[in-house]
C-alpha angles and dihedrals in degrees: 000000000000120000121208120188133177134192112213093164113096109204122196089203092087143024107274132204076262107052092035093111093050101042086052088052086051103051095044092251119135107284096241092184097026104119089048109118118243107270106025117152116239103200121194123185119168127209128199130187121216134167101241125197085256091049137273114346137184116208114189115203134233106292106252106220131196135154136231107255121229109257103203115207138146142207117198121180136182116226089217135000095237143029123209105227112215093182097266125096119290154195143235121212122213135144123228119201127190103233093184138075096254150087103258141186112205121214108223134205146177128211127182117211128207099350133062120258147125131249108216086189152251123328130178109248085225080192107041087232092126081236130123093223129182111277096030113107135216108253107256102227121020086257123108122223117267113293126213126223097291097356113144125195137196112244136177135213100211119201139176130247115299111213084207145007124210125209097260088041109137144148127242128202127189130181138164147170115310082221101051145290140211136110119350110284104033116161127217103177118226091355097112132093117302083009094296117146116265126222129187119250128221093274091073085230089253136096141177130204128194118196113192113231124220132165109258131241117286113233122228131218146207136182108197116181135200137173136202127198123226105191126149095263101314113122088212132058120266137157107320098016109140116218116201114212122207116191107187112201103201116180127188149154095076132272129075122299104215133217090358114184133166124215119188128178116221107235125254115254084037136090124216104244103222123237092021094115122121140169114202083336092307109119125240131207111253087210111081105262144100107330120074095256141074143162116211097178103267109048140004124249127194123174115205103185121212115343127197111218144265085047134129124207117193126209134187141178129159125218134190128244111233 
């Protein structure tokens, strides 16, 4: 006779066919299971061979049938320990990996230390330079995208402007499974992937990052000019002569110099020479459109934006001597 007996009850006693990757995770063993993805069925049919009155026979079992559990875990990261303030608004670079086997979702939140200031929110630094550039957006909701097994992705912590920032400033991030968190071996029943239940990892599924805040650097500038005389043999200017003027923007000390711009009147007894204006030898319309530089007839006027020091800009115009 042949016995056949099947066991339908889970007990979360022990440590069942279903939970044997994440009990294994929990007690420090070698996680025989562990790189199973959540929700993978573990199929068991048994087959016995017997010699039957009619001859030999094989009789396969029931299949026994149990699925992989969603371990839920985290890694979060910080790309640097402190970030220098200038006084604009700023971001704060970190890495979030999804430690589980699941597909995961990852709450995200700022906190300031110590100052007064406001986080806009998270954005994804689309090009891993720790920097909120143009053209990359604040995430709409604190949640990451859906993360992969194993999958890590660049994030920001964007914030406004601080008017000041004191000596035990700093910056706190928190994040944690979408599903849940807590102490190793948490159970949310039938929240894991393909409705598996899902347990929390050693990791506690939880992390917390602290970036230390300090005012930047403040950048220095200096505006050297020359000047160089083009005349038909005389050492010295006279009527027609064309002087060539070079204004050297030199900024240092570390930091961005915002909204930077050069004026620069052209001087009486002389003529702007159109069409002279350049910007580190590019030239530059003398008309008011799109390009950095303009003459309005009475001065020249290049804008040079933001510049990141240390940094020079060169500019150069000509004018006549009357």
């Amino acid at each position: 006779m042949i016995s056949n007996a099947r066991t339908s009850q889970r007990t979360r006693s022990s440590c069942p066919l279903l939970r044997a990757a994440v009990c294994a995770v929990l007690a420090g063993a070698p996680p025989a299971l562990a790189q199973q993805r959540a929700g993978t069925p573990i199929v068991n049919v048994a087959v016995a061979d017997a010699i039957m009155d009619s001859g030999p026979a094989r009789i396969a079992s029931n299949a026994a049938t149990l699925r992989i559990d969603e371990l839920l875990g985290i890694t979060l990261l910080a790309s640097t320990n402190a970030i220098a303030v200038e006084g604009a608004g700023f971001a704060a670079p970190f890495v979030i990996t999804n430690a589980g086997n699941g597909v995961e979702r990852f709450v995200l939140a700022a906190t300031l230390e110590g100052v007064a200031g406001t986080v806009v929110g998270f954005a994804i630094d689309g090009n891993g330079n720790g920097v909120f550039d143009a053209g990359e957006t604040v995430l709409g909701t604190a949640l990451t995208p859906v993360l992969a097994p194993g999958e890590a992705i660049r994030l920001l912590a964007v914030l406004a402007p601080l008017q000041s920032v004191p000596a035990n400033a700093a910056l706190s991030i928190f994040s944690r499974a979408q599903t849940g968190s807590g102490a190793p071996g948490t159970i949310y029943p039938g929240r894991g992937d393909g409705s598996t239940d899902a347990i929390v990892g050693p990791t506690t599924a939880e992390a917390t990052i602290r970036f230390a805040l300090a005012r930047g650097a403040s950048p220095e500038a200096t505006l050297v000019k020359s000047q160089t005389l083009e005349s038909t043999g005389a050492t010295t200017g006279m009527r027609g002569s064309i002087i060539t003027y070079s204004l050297a923007a030199k900024f240092n000390g570390g930091g961005t110099a915002r909204g930077a711009s050069v004026v620069d009147p052209i001087p009486a007894g002389t003529a702007f020479v159109p069409g002279s204006l350049t910007l580190d030898g590019a030239a530059l319309s003398d008309a008011s459109d799109g390009d950095a530089g303009s003459f309005d007839g009475t001065r020249i006027a290049v804008a040079l934006g933001d510049i990141a020091t240390p940094q020079t800009r060169t500019i150069q115009f000509k004018v006549t001597i009357q």
